[in-house]
C-alpha positions, -999 to +999 in steps of 0.1 A: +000+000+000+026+026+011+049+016-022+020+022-045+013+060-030+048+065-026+048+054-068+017+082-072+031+106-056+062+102-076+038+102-112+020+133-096+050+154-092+064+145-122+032+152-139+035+191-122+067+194-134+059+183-173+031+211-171+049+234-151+080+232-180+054+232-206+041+266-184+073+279-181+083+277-217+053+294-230+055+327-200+087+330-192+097+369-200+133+354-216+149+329-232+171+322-208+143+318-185+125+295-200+156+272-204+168+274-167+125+269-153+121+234-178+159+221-169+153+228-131+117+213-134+130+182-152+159+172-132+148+180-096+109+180-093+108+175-059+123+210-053+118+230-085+080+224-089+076+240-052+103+265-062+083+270-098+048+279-079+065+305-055+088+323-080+077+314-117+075+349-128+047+352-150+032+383-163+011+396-139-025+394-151-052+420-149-029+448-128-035+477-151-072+482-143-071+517-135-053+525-172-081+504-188-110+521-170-099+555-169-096+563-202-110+600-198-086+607-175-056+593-195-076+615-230-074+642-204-035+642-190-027+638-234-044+667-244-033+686-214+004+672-219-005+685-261-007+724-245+018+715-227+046+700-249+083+708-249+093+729-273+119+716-296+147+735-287+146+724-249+146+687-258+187+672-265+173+635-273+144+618-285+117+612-257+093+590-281+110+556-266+103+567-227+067+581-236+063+543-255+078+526-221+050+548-198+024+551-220+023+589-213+038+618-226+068+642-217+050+677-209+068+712-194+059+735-168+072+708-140+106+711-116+119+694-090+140+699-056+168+669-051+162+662-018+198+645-006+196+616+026+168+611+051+168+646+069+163+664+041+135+642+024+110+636+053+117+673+064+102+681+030+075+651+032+067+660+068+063+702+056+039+695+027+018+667+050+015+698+072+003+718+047-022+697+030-056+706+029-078+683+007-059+645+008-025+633+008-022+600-009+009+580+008+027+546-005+061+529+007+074+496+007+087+492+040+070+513+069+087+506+102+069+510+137+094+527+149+103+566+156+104+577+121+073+554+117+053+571+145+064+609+134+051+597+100+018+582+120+016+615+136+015+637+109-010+617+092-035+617+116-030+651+128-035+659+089-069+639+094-081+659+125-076+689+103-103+672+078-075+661+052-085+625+038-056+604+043-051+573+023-024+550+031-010+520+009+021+496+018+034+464+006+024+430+025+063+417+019+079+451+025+060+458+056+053+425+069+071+434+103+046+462+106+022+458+138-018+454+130-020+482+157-003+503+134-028+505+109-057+501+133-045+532+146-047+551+114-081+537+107-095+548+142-084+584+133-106+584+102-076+576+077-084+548+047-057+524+052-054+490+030-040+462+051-021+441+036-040+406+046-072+420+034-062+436+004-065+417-030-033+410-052-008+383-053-016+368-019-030+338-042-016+316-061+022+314-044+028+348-060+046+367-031+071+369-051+057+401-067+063+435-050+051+472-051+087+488-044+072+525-052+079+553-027+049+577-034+038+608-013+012+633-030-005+663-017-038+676-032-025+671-065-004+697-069+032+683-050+044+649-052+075+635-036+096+601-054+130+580-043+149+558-028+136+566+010+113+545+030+101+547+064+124+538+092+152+551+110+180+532+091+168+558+063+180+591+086+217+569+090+202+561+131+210+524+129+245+514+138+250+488+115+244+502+088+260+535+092+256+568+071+226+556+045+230+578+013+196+580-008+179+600-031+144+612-034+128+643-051+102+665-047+080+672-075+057+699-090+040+705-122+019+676-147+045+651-134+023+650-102-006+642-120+010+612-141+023+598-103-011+606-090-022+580-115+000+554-104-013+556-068-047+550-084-041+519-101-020+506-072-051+519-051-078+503-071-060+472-076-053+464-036-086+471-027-107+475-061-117+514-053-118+537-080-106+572-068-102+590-100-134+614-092-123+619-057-087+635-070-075+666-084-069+662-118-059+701-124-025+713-116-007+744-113+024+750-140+061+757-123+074+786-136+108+763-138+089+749-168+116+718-163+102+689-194+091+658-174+080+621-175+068+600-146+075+562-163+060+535-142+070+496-147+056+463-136+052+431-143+014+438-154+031+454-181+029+439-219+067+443-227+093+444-204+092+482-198+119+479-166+146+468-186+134+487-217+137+519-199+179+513-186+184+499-220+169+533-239+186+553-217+217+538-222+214+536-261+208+578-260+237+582-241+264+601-266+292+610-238+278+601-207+256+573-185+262+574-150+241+550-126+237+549-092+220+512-078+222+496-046+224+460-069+233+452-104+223+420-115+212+432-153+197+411-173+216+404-205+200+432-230+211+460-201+245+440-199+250+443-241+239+480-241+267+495-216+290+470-232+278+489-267+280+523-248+318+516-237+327+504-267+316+538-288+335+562-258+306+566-237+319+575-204+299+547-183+302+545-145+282+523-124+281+532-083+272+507-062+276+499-024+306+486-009+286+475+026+265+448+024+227+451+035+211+416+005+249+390+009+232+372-025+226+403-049+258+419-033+279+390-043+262+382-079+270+415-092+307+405-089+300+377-116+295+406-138+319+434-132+349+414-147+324+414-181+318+450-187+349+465-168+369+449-196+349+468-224+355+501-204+331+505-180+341+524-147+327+504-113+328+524-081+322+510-049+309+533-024+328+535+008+317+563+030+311+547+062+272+533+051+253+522+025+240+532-010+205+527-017+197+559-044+183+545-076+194+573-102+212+576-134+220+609-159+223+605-196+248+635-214+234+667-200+200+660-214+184+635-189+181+633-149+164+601-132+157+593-098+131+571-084+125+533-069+134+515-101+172+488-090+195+481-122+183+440-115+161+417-126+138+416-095+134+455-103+128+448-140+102+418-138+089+414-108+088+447-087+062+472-095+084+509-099+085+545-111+108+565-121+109+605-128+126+610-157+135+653-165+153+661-196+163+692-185+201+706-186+193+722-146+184+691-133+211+670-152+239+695-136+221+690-103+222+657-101+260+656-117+275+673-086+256+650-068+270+622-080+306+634-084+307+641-047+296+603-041+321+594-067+345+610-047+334+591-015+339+559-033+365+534-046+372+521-082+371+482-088+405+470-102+411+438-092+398+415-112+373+385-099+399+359-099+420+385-071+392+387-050+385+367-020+375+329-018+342+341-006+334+363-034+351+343-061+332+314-056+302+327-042+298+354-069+292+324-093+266+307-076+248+337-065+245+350-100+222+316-107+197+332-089+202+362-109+165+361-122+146+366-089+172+386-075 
């Protein structure tokens, strides 16, 4: 009796894995993909068929509700951004491949303030909360009950007492550390809160796996706030292990609101299927900075892979400069062939990345591929001062300025839901130059080769990078 179930259950799971494999290579989002899922699935069922239902990245079905319903409001942000659109002469590059990647279009009359480390950014957050007087719309990954978390709590319902409607998002992996009593709280002061194990998404279906890594504040529509920052105290450089943390976020003003504003929606909607497009301010005031900006928002309920189409555009505009700033690097291999392509014409490429350790797996990957593109050109700095990197940013020539949520890896690419701000603008470009020359100068370049470095990295860097695709 016990050898003929044990002979089932070995037909069963090797039944799952032929239709998992035969899954696999139809969804997989690459080649390579595809490949690794059916050899896995063949070879070791017993783990990879587990492995497959957990991390099988699949497009994510049915996400972009809010883009599919809201049509009038999408007709409405074109043929405001069509009064609004750059004038020649102020745009260096073409623009048509990020307005394909978003789906929206580049318009003027928008600026930003680069808001550099903790202090300054939830200063700025924690000033325009204050300030609010219709809604503030508020979304981070991690949220942290601790100070930084209550201050943040604070101000929210303090803003609600004041007759502000609050509405406050997080993600269930992100925040999963995050007390009920937290958002209890926040509810008993009037505030609409979606928690996480009552809000609809991939809770189903062994789909953890996906995240919503956007950082998104927004004030009555007319000031919206983007980056690297989320809500704890390892953020302001307060825990010890850690050190100094150096992020980026920005402050925005101008149409560029309005196109994040967006984003919260669908992200709203989708977690707990409420349409808030009539409740919002879709009019906004133009910034006499008059700065030309894009608000490009990826996901894996995207059609085409619009993460790694966005670093790969950027890097194909580049002429004599791409500079990027990501806390991991473990590209996929389109991103890997275009800075290769960009070295190899005398495109001044630099990559800064962390030289403290917060993820050992990601951290030790990305030496598998530093040997590859160092040797086409491609500068590698490792940033040393005292703490740890986590700005996502990169600057193309003197013509384009990004900073937002979006890592240079494949989690970021095809599994994380992101935004980036995108300003072609010379101002910002300069801005964000100086910024990242004085992190250059608080950083080391990579020379030695992989084969110098230490056993650990030299033959962990190998065996992390298999794991490169859910990384």
């Amino acid at each position: 009796m016990w050898a003929f179930l044990a002979s089932l259950l070995v037909v069963v799971l090797y039944l799952a894995a032929v239709i998992s494999a035969v899954q696999a290579a139809k969804t997989a989002r690459t080649p390579q993909g595809a490949v690794g899922w059916v050899v896995f699935l063949l070879t070791i069922p017993w783990l990879a068929v587990p492995s497959y239902l957990f991390l099988g990245h699949h497009r994510f079905r049915g996400y972009r509700i809010s883009r599919r319903e809201s049509q009038r409001v999408m007709q409405g942000l074109k043929s405001f951004a069509a009064q609004r659109a750059p004038q020649a002469h102020t745009l260096t590059m073409n623009v048509r491949p990020f307005e394909a990647i978003s789906n929206l279009p580049v318009t003027c009359g928008n600026n930003m303030d680069l808001l550099i480390d903790g202090d300054a950014t939830f200063c700025s957050i924690f000033e325009a909360i204050d300030a609010a007087q219709n809604y503030i719309l508020v979304q981070f990954y991690i949220v942290r009950d601790d100070d930084l978390g209550l201050d943040l709590q604070d101000k929210l319902i303090a803003a609600a007492a004041r007759g502000v409607h609050v509405r406050f998002l997080t993600d269930a992996v992100g925040s999963y550390s995050l007390p009920r009593t937290y958002y209890e709280d926040l509810q008993d002061a009037g505030i609409d809160v979606v928690i996480p194990s009552e809000q609809r998404g991939p809770k189903f279906r062994f789909q953890l796996n996906y995240r919503n890594h956007r950082k998104t504040v927004i004030i009555d529509g007319n000031v919206g706030f983007i980056g690297g920052h989320n809500v704890g105290i390892e953020y302001l450089g307060q825990d010890p292990q850690m050190g100094h943390w150096r992020d980026t976020h920005l402050r925005l003003t101008g149409p560029i609101v309005l196109q994040l504003q967006l984003i919260f929606a669908e992200d709203w909607h989708w977690a707990n299927d409420e349409e808030l497009l009539d409740q919002l301010n879709w009019q906004t005031t133009i910034d006499a900075a008059d700065k030309n900006a894009l608000l490009v928002a990826t996901g894996p309920g995207d059609q085409t892979e619009t993460g790694s189409m966005l670093f790969f555009s950027a890097i194909a505009a580049a002429q004599e400069r791409i500079w990027i700033a990501s806390p991991y690097f473990v590209p996929d291999i389109d991103v890997m062939a275009a800075l290769k392509n960009a070295a190899f014409r005398g495109v001044d490429v630099r990559l800064l990345v962390p030289d403290k350790i917060d993820h050992k797996t990601p951290w030790l990957a990305a030496y598998a591929y530093f040997d590859e593109i160092c040797e086409t050109g491609v500068r590698v700095f490792r940033y040393t001062d005292d703490g740890f990197m986590h700005q996502k940013v990169f600057l193309v020539d003197n013509s384009l300025a990004a900073v937002g949520t979006t890592n240079l890896d494949n989690r970021s690419f095809r599994l994380n839901f992101e935004a980036m701000a995108l300003f072609f603008d010379a101002d910002a470009a300069t801005q964000i130059q100086e910024m990242l020359e004085r992190d250059f100068l608080q950083s080391k370049e990579l020379v030695k080769p992989l084969s110098l470095q230490p056993a650990y990295i030299r033959y962990g860097a190998p065996l992390a990078r298999l794991f490169s695709p859910i990384l």
